[in-house]
C-alpha positions as CSV (number, residue, x, y, z in Angstrom):
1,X,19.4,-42.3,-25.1
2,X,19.7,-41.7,-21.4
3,X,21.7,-44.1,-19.2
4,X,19.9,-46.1,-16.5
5,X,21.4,-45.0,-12.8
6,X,22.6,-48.3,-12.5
7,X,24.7,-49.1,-15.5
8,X,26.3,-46.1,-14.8
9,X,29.6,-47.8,-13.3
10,X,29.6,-49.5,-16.9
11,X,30.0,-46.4,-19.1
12,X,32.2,-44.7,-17.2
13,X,34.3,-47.1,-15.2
14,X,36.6,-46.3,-12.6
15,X,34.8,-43.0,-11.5
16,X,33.4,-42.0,-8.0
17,X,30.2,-40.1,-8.6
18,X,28.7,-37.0,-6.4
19,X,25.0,-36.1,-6.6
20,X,24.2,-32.4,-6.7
21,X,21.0,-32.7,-5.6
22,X,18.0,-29.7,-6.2
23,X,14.9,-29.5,-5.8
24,X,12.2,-26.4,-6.2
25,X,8.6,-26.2,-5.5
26,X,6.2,-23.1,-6.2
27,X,3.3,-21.8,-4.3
28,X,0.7,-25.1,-3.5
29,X,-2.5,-24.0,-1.7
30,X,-4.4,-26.7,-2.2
31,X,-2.1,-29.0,-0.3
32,X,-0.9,-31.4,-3.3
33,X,1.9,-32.1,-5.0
34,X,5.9,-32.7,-3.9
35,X,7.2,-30.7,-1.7
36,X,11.3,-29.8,-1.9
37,X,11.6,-32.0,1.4
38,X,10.0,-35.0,-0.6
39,X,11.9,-34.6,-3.9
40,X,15.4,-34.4,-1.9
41,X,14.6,-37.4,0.0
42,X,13.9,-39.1,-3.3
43,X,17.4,-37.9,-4.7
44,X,18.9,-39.1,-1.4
45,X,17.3,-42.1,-1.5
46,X,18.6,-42.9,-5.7
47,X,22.1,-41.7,-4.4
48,X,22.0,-44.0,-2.0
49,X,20.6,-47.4,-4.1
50,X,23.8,-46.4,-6.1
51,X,26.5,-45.3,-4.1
52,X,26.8,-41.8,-5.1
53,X,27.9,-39.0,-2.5
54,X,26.0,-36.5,-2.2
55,X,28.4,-33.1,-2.6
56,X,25.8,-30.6,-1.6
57,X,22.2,-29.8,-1.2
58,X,20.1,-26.6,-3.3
59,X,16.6,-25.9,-2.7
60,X,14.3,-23.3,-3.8
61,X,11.5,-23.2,-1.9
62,X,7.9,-21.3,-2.9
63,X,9.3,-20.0,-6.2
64,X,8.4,-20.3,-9.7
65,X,10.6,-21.5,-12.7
66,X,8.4,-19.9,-15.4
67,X,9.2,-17.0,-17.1
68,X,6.6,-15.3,-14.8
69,X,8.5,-15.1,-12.4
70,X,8.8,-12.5,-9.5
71,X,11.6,-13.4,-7.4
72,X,14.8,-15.2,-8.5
73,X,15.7,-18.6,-7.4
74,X,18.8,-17.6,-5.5
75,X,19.9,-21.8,-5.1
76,X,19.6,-22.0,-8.8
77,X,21.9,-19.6,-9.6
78,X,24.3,-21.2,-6.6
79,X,24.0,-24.7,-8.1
80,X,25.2,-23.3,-11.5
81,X,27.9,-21.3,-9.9
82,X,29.7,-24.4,-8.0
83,X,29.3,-26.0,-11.6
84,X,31.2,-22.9,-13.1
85,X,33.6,-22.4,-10.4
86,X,34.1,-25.4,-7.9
87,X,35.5,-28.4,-9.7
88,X,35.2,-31.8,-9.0
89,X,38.0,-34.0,-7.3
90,X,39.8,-35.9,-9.7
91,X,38.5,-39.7,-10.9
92,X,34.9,-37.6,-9.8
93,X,32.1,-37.1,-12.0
94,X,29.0,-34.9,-10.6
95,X,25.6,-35.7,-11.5
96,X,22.9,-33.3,-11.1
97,X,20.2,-34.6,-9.9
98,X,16.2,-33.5,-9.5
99,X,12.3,-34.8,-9.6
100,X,11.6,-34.0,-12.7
101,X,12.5,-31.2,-15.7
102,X,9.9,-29.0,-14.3
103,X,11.7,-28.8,-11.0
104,X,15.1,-27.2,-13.0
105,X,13.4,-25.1,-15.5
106,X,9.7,-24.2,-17.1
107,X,11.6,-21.5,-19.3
108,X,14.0,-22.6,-22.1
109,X,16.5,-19.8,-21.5
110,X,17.3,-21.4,-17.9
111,X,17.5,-24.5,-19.9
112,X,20.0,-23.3,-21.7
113,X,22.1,-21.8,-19.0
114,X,22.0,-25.2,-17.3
115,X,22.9,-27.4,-20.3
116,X,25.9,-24.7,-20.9
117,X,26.7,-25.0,-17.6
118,X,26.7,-28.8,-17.4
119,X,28.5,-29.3,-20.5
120,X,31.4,-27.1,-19.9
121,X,31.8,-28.5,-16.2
122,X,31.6,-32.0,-17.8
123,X,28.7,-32.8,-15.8
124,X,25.7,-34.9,-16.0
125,X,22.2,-34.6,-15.5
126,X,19.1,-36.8,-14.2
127,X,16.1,-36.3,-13.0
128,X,13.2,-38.9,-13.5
129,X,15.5,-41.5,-12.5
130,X,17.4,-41.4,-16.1
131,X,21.0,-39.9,-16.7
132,X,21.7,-37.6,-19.5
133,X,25.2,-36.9,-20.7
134,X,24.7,-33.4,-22.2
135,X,27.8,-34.2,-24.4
136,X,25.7,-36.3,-26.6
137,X,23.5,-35.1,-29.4
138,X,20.7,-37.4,-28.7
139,X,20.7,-36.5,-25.0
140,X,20.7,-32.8,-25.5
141,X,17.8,-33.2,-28.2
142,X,15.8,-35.2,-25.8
143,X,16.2,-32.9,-22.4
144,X,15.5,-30.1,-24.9
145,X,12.0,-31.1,-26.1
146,X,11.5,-32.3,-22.0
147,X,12.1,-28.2,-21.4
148,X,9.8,-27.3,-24.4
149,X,6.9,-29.1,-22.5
150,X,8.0,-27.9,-19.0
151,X,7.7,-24.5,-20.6
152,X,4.7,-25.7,-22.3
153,X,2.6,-26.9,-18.9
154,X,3.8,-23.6,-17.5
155,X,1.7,-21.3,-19.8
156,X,-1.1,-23.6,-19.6
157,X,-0.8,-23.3,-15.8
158,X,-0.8,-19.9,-16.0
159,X,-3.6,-19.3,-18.6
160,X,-5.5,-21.7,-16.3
161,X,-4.7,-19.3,-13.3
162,X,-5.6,-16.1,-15.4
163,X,-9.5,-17.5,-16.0
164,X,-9.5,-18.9,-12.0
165,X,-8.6,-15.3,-11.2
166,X,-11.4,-14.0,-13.6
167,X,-14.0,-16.1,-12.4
168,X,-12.9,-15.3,-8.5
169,X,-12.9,-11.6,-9.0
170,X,-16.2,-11.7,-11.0
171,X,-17.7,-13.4,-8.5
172,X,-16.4,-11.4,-5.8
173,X,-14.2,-14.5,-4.7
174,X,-10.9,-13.3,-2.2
175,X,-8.1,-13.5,-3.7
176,X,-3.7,-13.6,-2.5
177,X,-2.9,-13.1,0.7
178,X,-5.2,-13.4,4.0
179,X,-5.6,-10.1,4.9
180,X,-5.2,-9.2,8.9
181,X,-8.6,-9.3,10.6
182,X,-10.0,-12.3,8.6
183,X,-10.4,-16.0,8.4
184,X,-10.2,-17.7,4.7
185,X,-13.2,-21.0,4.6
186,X,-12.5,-24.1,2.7
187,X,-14.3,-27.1,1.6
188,X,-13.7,-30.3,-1.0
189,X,-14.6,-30.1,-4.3
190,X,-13.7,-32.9,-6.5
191,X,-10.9,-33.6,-3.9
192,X,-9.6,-30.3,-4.2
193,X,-9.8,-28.2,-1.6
194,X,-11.0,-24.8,-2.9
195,X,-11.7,-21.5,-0.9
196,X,-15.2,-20.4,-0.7
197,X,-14.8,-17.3,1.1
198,X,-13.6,-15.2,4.9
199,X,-15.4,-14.3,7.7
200,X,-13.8,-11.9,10.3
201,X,-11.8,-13.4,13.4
202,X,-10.9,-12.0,16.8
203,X,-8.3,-9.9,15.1
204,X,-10.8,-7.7,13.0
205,X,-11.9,-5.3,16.2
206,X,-7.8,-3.9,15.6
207,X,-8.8,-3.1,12.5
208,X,-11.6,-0.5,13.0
209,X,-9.7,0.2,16.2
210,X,-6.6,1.5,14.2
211,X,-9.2,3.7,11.7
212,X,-10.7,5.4,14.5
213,X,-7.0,6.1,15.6
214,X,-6.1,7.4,12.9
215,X,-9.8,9.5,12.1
216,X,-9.5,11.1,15.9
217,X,-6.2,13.0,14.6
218,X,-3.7,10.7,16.3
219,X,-0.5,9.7,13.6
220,X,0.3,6.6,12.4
221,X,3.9,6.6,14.2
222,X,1.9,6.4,17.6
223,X,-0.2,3.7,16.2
224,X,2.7,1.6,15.0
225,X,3.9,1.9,18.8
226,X,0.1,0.7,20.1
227,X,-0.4,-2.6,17.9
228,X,3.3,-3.7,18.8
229,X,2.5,-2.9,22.7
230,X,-0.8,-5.3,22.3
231,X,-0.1,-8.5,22.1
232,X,-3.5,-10.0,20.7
233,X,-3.0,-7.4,17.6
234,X,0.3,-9.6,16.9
235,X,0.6,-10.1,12.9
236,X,-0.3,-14.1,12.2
237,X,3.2,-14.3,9.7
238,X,5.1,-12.9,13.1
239,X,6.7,-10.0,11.5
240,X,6.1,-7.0,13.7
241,X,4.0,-3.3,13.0
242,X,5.6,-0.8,10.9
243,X,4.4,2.4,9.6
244,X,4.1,0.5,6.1
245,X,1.9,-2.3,6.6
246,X,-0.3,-0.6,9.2
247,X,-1.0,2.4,6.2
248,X,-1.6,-0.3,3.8
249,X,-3.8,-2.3,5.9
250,X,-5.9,1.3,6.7
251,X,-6.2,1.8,3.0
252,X,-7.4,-1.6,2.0
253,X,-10.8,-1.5,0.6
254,X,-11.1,-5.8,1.5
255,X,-12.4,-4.6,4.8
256,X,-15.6,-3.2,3.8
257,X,-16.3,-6.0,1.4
258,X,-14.8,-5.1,-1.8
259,X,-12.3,-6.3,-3.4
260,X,-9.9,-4.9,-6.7
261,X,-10.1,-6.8,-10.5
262,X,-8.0,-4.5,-12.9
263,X,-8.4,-1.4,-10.8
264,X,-12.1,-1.6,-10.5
265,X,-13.5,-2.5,-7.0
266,X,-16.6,-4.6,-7.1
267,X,-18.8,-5.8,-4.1
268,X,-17.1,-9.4,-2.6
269,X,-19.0,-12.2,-0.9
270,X,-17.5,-11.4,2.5
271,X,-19.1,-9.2,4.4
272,X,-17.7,-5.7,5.6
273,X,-15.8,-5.7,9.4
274,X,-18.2,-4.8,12.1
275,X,-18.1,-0.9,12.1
276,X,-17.1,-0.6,8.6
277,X,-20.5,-2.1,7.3
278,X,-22.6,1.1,8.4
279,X,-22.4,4.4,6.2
280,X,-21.0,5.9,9.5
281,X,-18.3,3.4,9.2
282,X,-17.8,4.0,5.4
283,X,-17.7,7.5,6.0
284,X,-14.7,6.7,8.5
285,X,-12.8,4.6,6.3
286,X,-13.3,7.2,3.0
287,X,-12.1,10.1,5.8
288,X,-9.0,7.9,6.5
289,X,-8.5,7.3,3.4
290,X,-8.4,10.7,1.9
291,X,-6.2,11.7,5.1
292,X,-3.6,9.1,3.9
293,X,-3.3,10.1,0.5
294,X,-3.5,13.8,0.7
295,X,-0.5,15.0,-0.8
296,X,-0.4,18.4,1.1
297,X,0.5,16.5,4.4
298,X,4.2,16.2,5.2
299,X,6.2,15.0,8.2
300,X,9.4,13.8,8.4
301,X,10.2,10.6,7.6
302,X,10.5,8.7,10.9
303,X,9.7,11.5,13.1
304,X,6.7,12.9,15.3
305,X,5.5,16.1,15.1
306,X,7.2,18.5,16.7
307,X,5.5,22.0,15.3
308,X,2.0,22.8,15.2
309,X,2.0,25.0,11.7
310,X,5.1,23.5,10.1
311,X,4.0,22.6,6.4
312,X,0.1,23.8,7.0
313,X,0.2,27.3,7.1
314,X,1.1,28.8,3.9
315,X,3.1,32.2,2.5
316,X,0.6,34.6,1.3
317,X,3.9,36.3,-0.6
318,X,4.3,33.6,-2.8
319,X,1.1,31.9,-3.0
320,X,-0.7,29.1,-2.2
321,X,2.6,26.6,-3.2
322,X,4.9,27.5,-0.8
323,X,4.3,26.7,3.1
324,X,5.6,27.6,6.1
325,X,8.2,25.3,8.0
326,X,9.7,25.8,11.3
327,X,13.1,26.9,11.5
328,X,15.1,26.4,14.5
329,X,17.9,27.9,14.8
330,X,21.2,27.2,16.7
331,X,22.2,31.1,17.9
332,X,20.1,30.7,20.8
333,X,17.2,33.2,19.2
334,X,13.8,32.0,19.3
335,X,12.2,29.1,16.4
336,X,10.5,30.9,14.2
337,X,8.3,29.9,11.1
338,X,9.8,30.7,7.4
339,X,8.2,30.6,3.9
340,X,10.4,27.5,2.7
341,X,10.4,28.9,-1.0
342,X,11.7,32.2,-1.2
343,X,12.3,32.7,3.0
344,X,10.5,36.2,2.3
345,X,8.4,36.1,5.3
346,X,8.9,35.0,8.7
347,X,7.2,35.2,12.2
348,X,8.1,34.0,15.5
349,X,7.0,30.3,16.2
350,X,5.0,30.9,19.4
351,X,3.6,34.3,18.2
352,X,1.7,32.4,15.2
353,X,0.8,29.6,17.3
354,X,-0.6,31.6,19.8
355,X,-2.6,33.8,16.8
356,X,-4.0,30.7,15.0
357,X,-4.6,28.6,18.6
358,X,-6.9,31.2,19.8
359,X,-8.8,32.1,16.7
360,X,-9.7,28.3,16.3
361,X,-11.0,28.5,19.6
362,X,-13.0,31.4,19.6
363,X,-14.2,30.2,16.0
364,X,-15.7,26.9,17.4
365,X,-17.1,28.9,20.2
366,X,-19.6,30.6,17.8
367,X,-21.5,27.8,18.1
368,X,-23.9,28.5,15.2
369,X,-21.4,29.7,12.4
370,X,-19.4,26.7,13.1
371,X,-22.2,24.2,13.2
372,X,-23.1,25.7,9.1
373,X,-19.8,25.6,8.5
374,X,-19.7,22.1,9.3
375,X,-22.8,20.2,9.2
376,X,-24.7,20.4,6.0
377,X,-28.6,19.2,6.5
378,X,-28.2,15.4,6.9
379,X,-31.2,14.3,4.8
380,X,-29.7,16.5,2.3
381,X,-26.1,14.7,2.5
382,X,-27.5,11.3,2.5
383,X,-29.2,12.0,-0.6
384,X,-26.2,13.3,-2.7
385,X,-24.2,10.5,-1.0
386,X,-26.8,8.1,-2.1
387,X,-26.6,9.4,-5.7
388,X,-23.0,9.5,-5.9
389,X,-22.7,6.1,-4.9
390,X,-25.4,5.4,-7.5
391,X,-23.3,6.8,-10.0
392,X,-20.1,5.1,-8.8
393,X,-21.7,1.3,-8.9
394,X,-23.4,2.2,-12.8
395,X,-20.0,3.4,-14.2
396,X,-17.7,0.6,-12.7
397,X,-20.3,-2.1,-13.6
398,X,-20.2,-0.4,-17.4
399,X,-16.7,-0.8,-17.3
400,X,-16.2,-4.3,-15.9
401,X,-18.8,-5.8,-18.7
402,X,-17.0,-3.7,-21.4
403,X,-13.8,-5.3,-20.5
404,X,-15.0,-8.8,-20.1
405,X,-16.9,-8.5,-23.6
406,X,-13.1,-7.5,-25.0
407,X,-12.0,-11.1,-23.6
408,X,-14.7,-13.2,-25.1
409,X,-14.2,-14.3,-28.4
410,X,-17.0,-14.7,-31.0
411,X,-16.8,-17.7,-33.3
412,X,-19.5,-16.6,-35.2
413,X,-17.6,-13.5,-36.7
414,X,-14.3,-14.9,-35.5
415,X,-14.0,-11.6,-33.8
416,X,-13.7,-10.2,-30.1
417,X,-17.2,-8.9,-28.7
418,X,-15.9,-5.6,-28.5
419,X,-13.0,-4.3,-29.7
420,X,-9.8,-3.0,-28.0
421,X,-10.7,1.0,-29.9
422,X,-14.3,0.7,-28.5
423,X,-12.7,-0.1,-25.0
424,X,-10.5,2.5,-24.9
425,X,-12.9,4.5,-26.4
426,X,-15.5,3.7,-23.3
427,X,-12.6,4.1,-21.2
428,X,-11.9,7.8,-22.2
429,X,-15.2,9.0,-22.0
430,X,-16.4,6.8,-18.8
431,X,-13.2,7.0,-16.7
432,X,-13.1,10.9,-16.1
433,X,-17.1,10.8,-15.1
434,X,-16.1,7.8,-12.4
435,X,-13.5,9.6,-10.9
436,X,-15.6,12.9,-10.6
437,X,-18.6,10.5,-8.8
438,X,-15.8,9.0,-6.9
439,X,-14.5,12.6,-5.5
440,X,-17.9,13.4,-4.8
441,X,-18.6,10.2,-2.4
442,X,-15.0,11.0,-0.8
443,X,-16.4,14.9,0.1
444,X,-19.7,13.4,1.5
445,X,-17.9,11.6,4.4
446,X,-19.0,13.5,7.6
447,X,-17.3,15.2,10.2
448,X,-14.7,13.5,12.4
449,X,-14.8,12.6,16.0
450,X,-12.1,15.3,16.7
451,X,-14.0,18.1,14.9
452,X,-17.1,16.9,16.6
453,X,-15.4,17.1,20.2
454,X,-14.3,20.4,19.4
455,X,-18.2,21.3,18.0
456,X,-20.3,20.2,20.7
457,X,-18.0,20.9,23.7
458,X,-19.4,23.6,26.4
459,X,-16.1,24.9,26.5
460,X,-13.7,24.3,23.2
461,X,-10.8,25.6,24.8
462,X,-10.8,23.0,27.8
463,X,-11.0,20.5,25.1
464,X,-8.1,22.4,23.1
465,X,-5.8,22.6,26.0
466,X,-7.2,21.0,29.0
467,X,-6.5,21.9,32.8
468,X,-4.1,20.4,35.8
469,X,-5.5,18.8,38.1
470,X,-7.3,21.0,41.0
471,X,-9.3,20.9,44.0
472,X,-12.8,21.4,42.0
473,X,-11.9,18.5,39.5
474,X,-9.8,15.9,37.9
475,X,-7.0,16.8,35.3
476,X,-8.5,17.1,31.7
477,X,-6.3,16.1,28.8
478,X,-6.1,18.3,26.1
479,X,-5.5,17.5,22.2
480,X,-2.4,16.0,21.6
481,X,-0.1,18.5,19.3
482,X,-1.2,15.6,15.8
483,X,-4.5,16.4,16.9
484,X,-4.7,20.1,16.6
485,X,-2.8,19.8,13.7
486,X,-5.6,17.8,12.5
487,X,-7.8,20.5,13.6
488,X,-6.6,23.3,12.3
489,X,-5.8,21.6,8.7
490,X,-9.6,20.6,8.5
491,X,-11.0,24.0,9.2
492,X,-8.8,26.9,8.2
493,X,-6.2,28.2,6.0
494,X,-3.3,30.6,7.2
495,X,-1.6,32.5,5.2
496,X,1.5,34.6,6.7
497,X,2.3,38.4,5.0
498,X,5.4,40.4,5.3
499,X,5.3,43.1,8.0
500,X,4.9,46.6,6.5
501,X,8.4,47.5,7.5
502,X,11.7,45.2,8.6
503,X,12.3,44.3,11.8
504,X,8.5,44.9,12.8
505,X,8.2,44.0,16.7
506,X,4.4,43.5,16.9
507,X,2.1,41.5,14.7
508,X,0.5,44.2,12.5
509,X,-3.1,43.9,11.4
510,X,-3.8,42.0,8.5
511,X,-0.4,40.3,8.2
512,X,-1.8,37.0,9.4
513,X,-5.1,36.2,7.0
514,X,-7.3,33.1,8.0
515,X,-9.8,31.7,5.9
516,X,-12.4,29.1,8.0
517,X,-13.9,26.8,6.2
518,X,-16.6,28.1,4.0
519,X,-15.0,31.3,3.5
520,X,-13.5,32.6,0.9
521,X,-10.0,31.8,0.6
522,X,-10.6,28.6,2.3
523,X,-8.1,26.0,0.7
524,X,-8.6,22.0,2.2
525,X,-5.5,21.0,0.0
526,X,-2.7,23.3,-0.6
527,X,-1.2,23.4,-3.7
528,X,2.2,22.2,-4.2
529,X,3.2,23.9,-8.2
530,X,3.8,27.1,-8.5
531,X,2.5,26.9,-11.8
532,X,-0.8,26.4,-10.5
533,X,-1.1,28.5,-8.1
534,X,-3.6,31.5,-8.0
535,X,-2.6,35.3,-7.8
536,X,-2.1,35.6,-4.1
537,X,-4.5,37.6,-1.4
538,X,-3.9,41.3,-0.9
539,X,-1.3,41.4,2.1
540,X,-1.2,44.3,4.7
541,X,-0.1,46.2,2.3
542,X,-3.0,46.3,0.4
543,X,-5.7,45.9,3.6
544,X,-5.3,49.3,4.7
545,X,-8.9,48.0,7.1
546,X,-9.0,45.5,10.1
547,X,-9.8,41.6,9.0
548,X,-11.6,40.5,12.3
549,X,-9.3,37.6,13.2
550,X,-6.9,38.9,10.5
551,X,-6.5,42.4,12.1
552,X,-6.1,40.8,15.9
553,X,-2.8,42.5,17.4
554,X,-0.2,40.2,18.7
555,X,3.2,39.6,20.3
556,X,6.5,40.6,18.3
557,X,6.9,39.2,15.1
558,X,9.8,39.1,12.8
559,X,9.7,40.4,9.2
C-alpha cells in the first residue's frame, strides 16, 4: 500500500526529503486540462505542506508520453539521468514527484525505465498525492497496473483521434497546423470548443503574391529576400522566410480549398484564396507547382543563377541525359560551357548565349508560329481541362469510398465491407488511370505571364534585354537572367555537337540544333538516365545541309 505524504517522517525517520518534481503535458487545443505550470505548482505546493525541498525542476512541455510519439521528452530522460548519476546527500531521500501516472508514462517500457531507475537510486515515487516505495512488491504491483491504464487511456485517445481525423477529412474539415494566409473559426459545442472551419486573413494576398513571383520566372532565393523585407508578410510563429517553408507553402494544395486524407485531396469547406479560386488562378498554382517539382531544374544549393544555359542546354554527343554546365576556369581563358558527362563537347560561354539569345528572339518575333506554338484554341483547352478534371474528381471519389468501405466492419457477416485484396486490387488498376488524368490537368495549365510578355510584345527583344535610359524615353528593364532561363527552358531545347575538327574557331553550321516547342526534338523535361535516353540527333557530322537557326554562323567556338 502507498504511504500518505504525511506519515512519511514516521516510516523513515530521521531523513530530510527532496522533491524531484516533473510535470509533462501534450498538445491541448481545446483549452482544457493541466497545464505543466499548474501541475508544478501543485508539487510545490505538497512539498511545501510537508517540508520537502525541492532539488530540481523537469518539465516537458507539448509532448506526448505514448508510444506514438514523435519527439522525445528530452526532461524525462534528464530526470532519470540525475537519478542514475547525481546521488542524494546523505540522511536524504528523493521523492519523485508528479500529477498523476499519465504525466510520467502512457507506455509501459518508460515505466519500466523509471521503476529501474528509482529502485536502484533508492528513490521514491508519488504522484496523486500517495508515495510509493518501489522496493516493495505491493507498491510495484500497484504503480504497474496504474501504467497499464495510462497506457490503456492512451490508445483510446488515440483511436478516438483516428475517427475525429476521419470524420474531419471526410468532411473536408482543416486539419494540424494554421496554414499562413488563413484564420481557423471556433464555436462551443457541448462546452468544448471545436473548429468549424478558416477563412482567409490579411496575410493571404502574400500568398498569391509569392505564386505569381514565382510563375513570372523570378527564383525562390529572391523571394525569400522579398517576404523577409515586408514586414506585414511576417510569419505569425516569428520564425523568419527561408527557401523551405516559402516552397512548401507554394506547393500546398490548402490554398485552393483542398485539403489531403491518405494521399487523396478532396474538396474542403474553406474556400480557395482570392486569385486561386478562378481556373486562371488554378492554372497558376498547377504551373508553379510543376515548376517546383521538375526534376530537370538544378541550381546550386544556396546560390543565384549565375549562367543562362548551365544545366538546360543539353549534349547532343551523349544524349538527352547529360547537360551542359558552365565551367569557369582559373587560367584566365574565357568560361565556356561543357557536357558534364563525358566533357566531349564544349563551346564558349558567350558564343552559345549569344546563339540561343537571339534565336529566341527572332522566334517570338514570328508572331504567328509562335502564337500556334503556344496557344492552343481556348474553347478547345477548356474542354479537355474540364474533362480531365472530370476524370480526376470520379477516380479519387472511387478511391476514398473503396477505402472507407475497408474500415467499416459488417456485423452481419462479421466481415469488413471490402476486403484489403479488393482494395489493393482497385488500387492497382485505378491508381495508374488517376495519375495519367492528373498529368493531363497539369499540361492544360496555360501560358505564363513571362511567355505572354514575350508573345504579345511589339518588340520581343526590348522586352529581352531592355534599353538605358535616353533622350526619346525612360530606361526599360529587361528580363532578369532567372527569367530568361525560364524562357528559354519553356520553349526550346538545345543541344550542343562537337565541331567537325579540334580546335574549330567559328561556330559551324549545324553544331548548335534547337528544337522550339512543337517541333520535333522538342524535350520540356530532360532526361536525367542514360538508360533511358533515346539514340541521339544526327550532329554536323551527319547534317551535311543548313538547319535554319541550327546552321546560323557564329563567333569562335571551342571543340
Amino acid at each position: 500500500m502507498p504511504y500518505a505524504p504525511e506519515y512519511l517522517h514516521l516510516v523513515f525517520p530521521g531523513v530530510t526529503f527532496e522533491g524531484l518534481l516533473y510535470g509533462r503535458n501534450s498538445d491541448d487545443a481545446i483549452g482544457q486540462g493541466n497545464s505543466v505550470e499548474d501541475q508544478l505548482s501543485t508539487g510545490r505546493t505538497l512539498c511545501a505542506q510537508h517540508n520537502w525541498r525541492i532539488g530540481r525542476e523537469f518539465k516537458d512541455t507539448d509532448i506526448s508520453a505514448s508510444r506514438h510519439a514523435r519527439r522525445g521528452r528530452d526532461d524525462f530522460e534528464a530526470l532519470l539521468d540525475t537519478i542514475a548519476n547525481e546521488p542524494a546527500a546523505p540522511n536524504v531521500r528523493r521523492i519523485v514527484v508528479a500529477f498523476n501516472a499519465a504525466r510520467y508514462y502512457r507506455d509501459l517500457e518508460a515505466y519500466v525505465r523509471l521503476r529501474k531507475a528509482c529502485m536502484a537510486g533508492n528513490v521514491l515515487l508519488c504522484y496523486n498525492g500517495q508515495v510509493y516505495d518501489l522496493s516493495r512488491r505491493d507498491d510495484r504491483k500497484s504503480t504497474a497496473q496504474h501504467a497499464v491504464d495510462a497506457e490503456d487511456e492512451a490508445e483510446g485517445i488515440r483511436d478516438q483521434n483516428l475517427r475525429t481525423t476521419r470524420l474531419q477529412a471526410e468532411a473536408g474539415m482543416p486539419h494540424g497546423k494554421t496554414q499562413f494566409g488563413y484564420t481557423r473559426t471556433y464555436q462551443q459545442v457541448n462546452g468544448r470548443r471545436r473548429c468549424t472551419g478558416q477563412t482567409e486573413d490579411d496575410q493571404g494576398t502574400f500568398v498569391v503574391q509569392a505564386l505569381r513571383w514565382v510563375d513570372s520566372g523570378r527564383s525562390i532565393k529572391s523571394l525569400v529576400r522579398w517576404l523577409r523585407s515586408t514586414p506585414e508578410a511576417a510569419r505569425p510563429d516569428g520564425k523568419p522566410w527561408d527557401e523551405q517553408t516559402v516552397r512548401r507553402m507554394l506547393l500546398n494544395r490548402t490554398y485552393l480549398g483542398e485539403r489531403v486524407w491518405r494521399g487523396t485531396y478532396v474538396k474542403a469547406v474553406w474556400e480557395p484564396l482570392k486569385g486561386l479560386e478562378s481556373p486562371q488562378g488554378r492554372a497558376m498554382f498547377n504551373r508553379v507547382t510543376a515548376m517546383l517539382t521538375d526534376p530537370s531544374r538544378r541550381t546550386a544549393r544556396g546560390q543565384d543563377v549565375a549562367h543562362l544555359l548551365s544545366y538546360i542546354g543539353l549534349c547532343g554527343e551523349c544524349g538527352d541525359h547529360a547537360m551542359l554546365r558552365a565551367n569557369v576556369r582559373r587560367t584566365g581563358r574565357r568560361p565556356t560551357m561543357d557536357c558534364d558527362e563525358k566533357h566531349d563537347t564544349s563551346i564558349g560561354e558567350d558564343v552559345l548565349n549569344a546563339y540561343v539569345e537571339e534565336a529566341v528572339i527572332d522566334w517570338f518575333s514570328s508572331k504567328s508560329k509562335a502564337r500556334t506554338a503556344l496557344l492552343p484554341a481556348d474553347d478547345e483547352v477548356e474542354t479537355r481541362a474540364a474533362a480531365a478534371q472530370r476524370l480526376v474528381n470520379a477516380y479519387e471519389e472511387q478511391l476514398a469510398e473503396a477505402k472507407a468501405l475497408s474500415e467499416e466492419f459488417d456485423e452481419a457477416t462479421g466481415r469488413f465491407k471490402l476486403s484489403v485484396a479488393s482494395l489493393a486490387s482497385m488500387e492497382q488498376r485505378l491508381l495508374p488511370k488517376l495519375e495519367a488524368a492528373r498529368k493531363e490537368l497539369r499540361s492544360l495549365t496555360g501560358l505564363s505571364p513571362l511567355l505572354l510578355q514575350m508573345l504579345e510584345a511589339d518588340d520581343p527583344d526590348l522586352v529581352w534585354n531592355g534599353r538605358p535610359e535616353t533622350e526619346r524615353g525612360p530606361a526599360v528593364p529587361g528580363l532578369t537572367l532567372e527569367q530568361k532561363r525560364e524562357v528559354i527552358r519553356s520553349i526550346v531545347t538545345v543541344r550542343l555537337y562537337k565541331a567537325s575538327t579540334p580546335g574549330a574557331r567559328k561556330l559551324e553550321p549545324g553544331r548548335v540544333r534547337l528544337a522550339f516547342v512543337g517541333e520535333p526534338g522538342f524535350r520540356a523535361r530532360p532526361l536525367r538516365a542514360p538508360a533511358t535516353a533515346p539514340s541521339r540527333l544526327p550532329g554536323p557530322r551527319a547534317a551535311s545541309s543548313g538547319t535554319s537557326k541550327g546552321s546560323r554562323a557564329g563567333a569562335a567556338g571551342a571543340s
